[in-house]
N, C-alpha and C positions, 0 to 999 in steps of 0.2 A: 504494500500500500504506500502511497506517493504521501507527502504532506504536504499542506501551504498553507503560510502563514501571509494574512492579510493585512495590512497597513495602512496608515492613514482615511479609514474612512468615519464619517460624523459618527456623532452619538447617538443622533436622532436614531439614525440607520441602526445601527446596534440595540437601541432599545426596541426597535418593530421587529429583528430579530431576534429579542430576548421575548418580545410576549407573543408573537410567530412558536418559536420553540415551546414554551410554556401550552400553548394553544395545542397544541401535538404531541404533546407531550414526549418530545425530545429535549436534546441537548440541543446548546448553541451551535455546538460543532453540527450535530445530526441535520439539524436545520438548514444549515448554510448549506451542506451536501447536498441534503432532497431538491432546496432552490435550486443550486446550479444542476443537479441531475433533468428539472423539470424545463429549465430554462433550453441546455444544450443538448439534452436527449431526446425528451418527451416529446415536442415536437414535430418529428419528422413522421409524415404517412408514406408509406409507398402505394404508388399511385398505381399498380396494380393490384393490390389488394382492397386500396378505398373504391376501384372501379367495381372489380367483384361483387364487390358489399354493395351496390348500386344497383347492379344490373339486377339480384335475387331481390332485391326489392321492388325495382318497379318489375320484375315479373307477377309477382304477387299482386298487385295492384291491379285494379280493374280500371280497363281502358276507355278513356272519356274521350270524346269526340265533340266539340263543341264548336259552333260556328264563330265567325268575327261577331256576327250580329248578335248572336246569344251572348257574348263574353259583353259587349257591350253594355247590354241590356242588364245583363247582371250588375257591371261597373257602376250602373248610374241607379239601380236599384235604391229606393228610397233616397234620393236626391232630387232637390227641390227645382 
């Protein structure tokens, strides 16, 4: 396991990561980990897998067919 020691950052910061930590009941350390893991991990989707997940869904879905006019119609539905 790697260390790093962080420097120079406010208090302010340190205290929303002390009651951050407390709220999760982690450590300050544990905290700061989960944040950077969520921050430079957690993000990525591969976008063959979010398509997949897409596609079994709108399979599932029943197929609507709606005209211009109708979607209109709907749009202004109860507008004055």
């Amino acid at each position: 396991m790697a260390t790093l020691t962080i420097k120079n950052f406010s208090e302010k910061l340190h205290q929303r990561l002390k009651e951050s930590a407390a709220q999760h009941g982690r450590s300050i350390n544990g905290e700061a980990i989960s944040c950077l893991e969520k921050t430079l991990v957690g993000n990525r989707v591969d976008p063959e897998d979010f398509l997949a997940q897409v596609r079994l869904l709108r399979a599932r879905m029943p197929r609507v067919f709606l005209t211009e006019k109708e979607l209109r119609a709907a749009k202004n539905q109860g507008r004055p």
